[in-house]
C-alpha positions, 0 to 999 in steps of 0.5 A: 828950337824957339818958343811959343812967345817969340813964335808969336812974336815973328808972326806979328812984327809981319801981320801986326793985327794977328791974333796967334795961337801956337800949340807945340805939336812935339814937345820938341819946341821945333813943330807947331800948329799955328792959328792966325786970325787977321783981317789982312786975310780977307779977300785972299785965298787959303794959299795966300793966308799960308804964304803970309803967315810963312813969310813971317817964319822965314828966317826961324825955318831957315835956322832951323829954329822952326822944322815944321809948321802945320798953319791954320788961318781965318778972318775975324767973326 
C-alpha cells in the first residue's frame, strides 16, 4: 500500500516538472489512475511516456506497494 502523496512524490523525484494527479481506483491504496503531465514527454510517443512515468514506480511495484497502474500522459497546453 502506498498513498496518494508518496505516489506523486516517486513520480517526481524522476520527472521533476510533472504535474501528477493520482486517483485510488479501489479504495485498497494499491491501483491507481495516474495523470502525468510534463514537458519531458514532448516529442515522444505514448509507450515512451508510459515507460518514463513507470520507471519511476519501479521499486513501489516490485514491493508490492503498488499492484497496478492505469497510466494516462500528456504535455502541457
Amino acid at each position: 500500500m502506498i498513498r496518494i502523496p508518496n505516489l506523486i512524490e516517486l513520480v517526481q523525484a524522476k520527472i521533476p516538472d510533472a504535474e501528477v494527479n493520482a486517483m485510488d481506483k479501489t479504495g485498497m491504496s494499491d491501483h491507481f489512475i495516474i495523470h502525468v503531465v510534463s514537458k519531458e514527454f514532448e516529442g515522444k510517443n505514448v509507450m515512451e511516456r508510459h515507460r518514463m512515468v513507470q520507471g519511476c514506480l519501479t521499486d513501489a511495484m516490485k514491493d508490492g506497494r503498488i499492484h497496478a497502474a492505469e497510466i494516462k500522459t500528456d504535455v502541457p497546453a
